[in-house]
N, CA, C and O atoms as a MOPAC input file, in Angstrom:
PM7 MOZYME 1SCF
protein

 N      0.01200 1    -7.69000 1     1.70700 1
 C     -0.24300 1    -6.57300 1     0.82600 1
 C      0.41000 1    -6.76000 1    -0.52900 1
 O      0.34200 1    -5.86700 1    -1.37300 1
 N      1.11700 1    -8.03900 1    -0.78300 1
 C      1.62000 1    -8.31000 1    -1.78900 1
 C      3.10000 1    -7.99000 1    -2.52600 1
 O      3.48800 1    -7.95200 1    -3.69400 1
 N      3.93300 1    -7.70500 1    -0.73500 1
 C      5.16100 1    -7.06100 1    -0.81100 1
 C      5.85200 1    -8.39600 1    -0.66500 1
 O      5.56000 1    -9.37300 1     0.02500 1
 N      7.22800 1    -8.08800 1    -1.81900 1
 C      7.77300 1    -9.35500 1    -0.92400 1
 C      8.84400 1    -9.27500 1     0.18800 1
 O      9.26100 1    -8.22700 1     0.68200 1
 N      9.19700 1   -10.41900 1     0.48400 1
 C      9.80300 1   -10.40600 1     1.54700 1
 C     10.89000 1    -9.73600 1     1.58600 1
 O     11.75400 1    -9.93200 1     0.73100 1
 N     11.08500 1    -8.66100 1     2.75500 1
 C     12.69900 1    -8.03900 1     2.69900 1
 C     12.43000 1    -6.66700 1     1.88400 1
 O     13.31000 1    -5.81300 1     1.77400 1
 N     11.23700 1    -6.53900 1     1.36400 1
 C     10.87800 1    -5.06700 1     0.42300 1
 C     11.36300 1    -4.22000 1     1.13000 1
 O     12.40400 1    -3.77400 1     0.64700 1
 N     11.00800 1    -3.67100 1     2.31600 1
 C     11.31800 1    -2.39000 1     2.95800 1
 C     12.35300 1    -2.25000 1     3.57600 1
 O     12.77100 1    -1.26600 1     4.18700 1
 N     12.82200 1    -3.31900 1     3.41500 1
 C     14.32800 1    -3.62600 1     3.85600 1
 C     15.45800 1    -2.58300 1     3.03100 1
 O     16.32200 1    -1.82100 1     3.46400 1
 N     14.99300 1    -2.95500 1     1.57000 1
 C     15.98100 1    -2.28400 1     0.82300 1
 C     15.83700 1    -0.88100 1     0.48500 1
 O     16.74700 1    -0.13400 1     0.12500 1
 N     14.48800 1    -0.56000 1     0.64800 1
 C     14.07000 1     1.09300 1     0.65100 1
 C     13.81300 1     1.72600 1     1.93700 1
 O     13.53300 1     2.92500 1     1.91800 1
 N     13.86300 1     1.12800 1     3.02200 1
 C     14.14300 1     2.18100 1     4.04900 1
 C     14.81700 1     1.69400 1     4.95500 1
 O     15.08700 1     0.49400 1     5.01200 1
 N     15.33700 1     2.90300 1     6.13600 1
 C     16.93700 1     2.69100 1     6.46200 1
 C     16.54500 1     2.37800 1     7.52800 1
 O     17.00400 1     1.26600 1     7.79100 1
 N     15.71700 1     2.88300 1     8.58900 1
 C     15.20500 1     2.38200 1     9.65400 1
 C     13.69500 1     1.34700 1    10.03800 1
 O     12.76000 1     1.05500 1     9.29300 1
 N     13.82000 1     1.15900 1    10.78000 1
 C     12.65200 1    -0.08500 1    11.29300 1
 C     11.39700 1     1.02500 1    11.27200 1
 O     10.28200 1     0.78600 1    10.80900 1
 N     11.81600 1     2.28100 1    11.86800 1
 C     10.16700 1     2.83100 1    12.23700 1
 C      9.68000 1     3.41400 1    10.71700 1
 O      8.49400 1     3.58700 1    10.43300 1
 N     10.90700 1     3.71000 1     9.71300 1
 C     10.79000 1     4.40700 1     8.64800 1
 C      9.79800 1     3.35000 1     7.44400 1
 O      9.01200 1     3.67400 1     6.55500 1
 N     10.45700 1     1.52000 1     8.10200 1
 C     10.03400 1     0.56200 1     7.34200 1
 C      7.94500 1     0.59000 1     7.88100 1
 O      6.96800 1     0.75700 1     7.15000 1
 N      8.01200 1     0.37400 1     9.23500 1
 C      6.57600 1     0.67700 1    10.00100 1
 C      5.50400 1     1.69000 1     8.92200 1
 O      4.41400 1     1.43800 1     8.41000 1
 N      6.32100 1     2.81400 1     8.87800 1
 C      5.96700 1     3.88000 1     8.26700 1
 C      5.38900 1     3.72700 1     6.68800 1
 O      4.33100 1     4.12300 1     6.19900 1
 N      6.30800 1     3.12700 1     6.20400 1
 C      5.64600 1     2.98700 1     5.05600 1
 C      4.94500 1     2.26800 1     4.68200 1
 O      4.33700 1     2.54000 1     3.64700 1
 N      4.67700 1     0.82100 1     5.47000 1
 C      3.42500 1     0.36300 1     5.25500 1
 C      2.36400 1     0.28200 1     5.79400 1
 O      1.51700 1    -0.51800 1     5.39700 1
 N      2.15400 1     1.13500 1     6.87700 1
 C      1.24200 1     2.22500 1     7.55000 1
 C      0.23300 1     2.59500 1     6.17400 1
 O     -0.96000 1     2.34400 1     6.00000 1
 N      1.16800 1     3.25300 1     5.33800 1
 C      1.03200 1     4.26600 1     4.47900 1
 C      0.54800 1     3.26100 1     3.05900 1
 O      0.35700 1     3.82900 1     1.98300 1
 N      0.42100 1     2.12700 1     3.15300 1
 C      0.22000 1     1.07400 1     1.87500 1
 C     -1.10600 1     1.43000 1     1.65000 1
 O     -1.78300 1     2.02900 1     2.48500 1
 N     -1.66700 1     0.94100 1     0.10000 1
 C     -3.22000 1     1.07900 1     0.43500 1
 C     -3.45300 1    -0.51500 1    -0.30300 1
 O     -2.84500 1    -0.91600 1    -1.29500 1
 N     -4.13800 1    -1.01300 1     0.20500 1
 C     -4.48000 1    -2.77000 1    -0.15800 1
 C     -5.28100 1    -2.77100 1    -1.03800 1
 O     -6.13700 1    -1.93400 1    -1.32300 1
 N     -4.95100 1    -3.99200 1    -1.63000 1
 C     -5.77000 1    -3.78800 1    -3.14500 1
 C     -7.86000 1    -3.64500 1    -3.00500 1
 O     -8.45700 1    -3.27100 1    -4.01500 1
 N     -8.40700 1    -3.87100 1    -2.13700 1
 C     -9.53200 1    -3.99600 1    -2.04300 1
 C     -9.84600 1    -2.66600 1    -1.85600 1
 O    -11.01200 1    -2.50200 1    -1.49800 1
 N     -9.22500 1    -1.71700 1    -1.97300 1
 C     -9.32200 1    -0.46400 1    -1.08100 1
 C     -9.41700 1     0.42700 1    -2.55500 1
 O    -10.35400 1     1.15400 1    -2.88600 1
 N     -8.18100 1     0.15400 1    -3.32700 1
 C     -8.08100 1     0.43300 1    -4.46100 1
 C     -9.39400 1     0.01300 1    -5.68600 1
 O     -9.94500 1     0.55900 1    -6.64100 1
 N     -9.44300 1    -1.07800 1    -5.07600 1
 C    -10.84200 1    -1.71400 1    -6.58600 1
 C    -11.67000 1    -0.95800 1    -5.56900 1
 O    -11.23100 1     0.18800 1    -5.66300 1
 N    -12.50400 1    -0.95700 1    -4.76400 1
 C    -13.43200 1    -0.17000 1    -4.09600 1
 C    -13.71100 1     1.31200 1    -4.59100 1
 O    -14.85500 1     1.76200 1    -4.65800 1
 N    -12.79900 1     1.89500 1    -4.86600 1
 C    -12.17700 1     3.45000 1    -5.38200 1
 C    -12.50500 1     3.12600 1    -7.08600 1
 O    -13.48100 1     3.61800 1    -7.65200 1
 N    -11.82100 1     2.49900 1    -7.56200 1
 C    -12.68100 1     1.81900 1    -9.08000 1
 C    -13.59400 1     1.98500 1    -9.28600 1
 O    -13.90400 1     2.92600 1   -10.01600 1
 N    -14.47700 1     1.17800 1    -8.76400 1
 C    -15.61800 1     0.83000 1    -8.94200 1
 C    -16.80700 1     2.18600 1    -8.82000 1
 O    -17.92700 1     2.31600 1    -9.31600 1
 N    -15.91300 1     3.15800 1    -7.84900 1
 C    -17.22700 1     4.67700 1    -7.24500 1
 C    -16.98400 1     5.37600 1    -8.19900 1
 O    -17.95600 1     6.01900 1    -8.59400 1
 N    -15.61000 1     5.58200 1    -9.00800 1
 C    -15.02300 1     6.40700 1    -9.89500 1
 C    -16.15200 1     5.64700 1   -11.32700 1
 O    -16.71300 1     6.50900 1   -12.00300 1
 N    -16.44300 1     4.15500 1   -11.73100 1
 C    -16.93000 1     4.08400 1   -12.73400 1
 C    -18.72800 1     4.36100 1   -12.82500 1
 O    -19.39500 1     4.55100 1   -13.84200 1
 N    -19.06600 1     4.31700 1   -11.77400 1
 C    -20.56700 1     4.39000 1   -11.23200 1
 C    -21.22700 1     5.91100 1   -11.60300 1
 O    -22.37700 1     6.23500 1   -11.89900 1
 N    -19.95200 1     6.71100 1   -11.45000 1
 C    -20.17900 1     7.99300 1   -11.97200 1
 C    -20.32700 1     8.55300 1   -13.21500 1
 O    -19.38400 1     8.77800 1   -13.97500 1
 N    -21.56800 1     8.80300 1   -13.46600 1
 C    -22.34400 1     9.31700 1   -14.80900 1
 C    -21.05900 1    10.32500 1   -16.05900 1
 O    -21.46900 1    10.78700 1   -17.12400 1

């Protein structure tokens, strides 16, 4: 997802809290996808 290594390490305190937040990531294809509907619109 383009995190580096040890990222969630330093922003969250627990393992499930670390789980959690990249649960919660949104990947870049997901994002340009969302782009692209937003520019299509008149």
């Amino acid at each position: 997802m383009g995190y580096e290594v040890g990222h969630t390490k330093t922003h969250c305190s627990t393992r499930n809290d670390r789980l959690r937040a990249l649960g919660n990531s949104v990947v870049p294809q997901v994002v340009e996808a969302i782009g692209y509907a937003i520019r299509s619109v008149p």
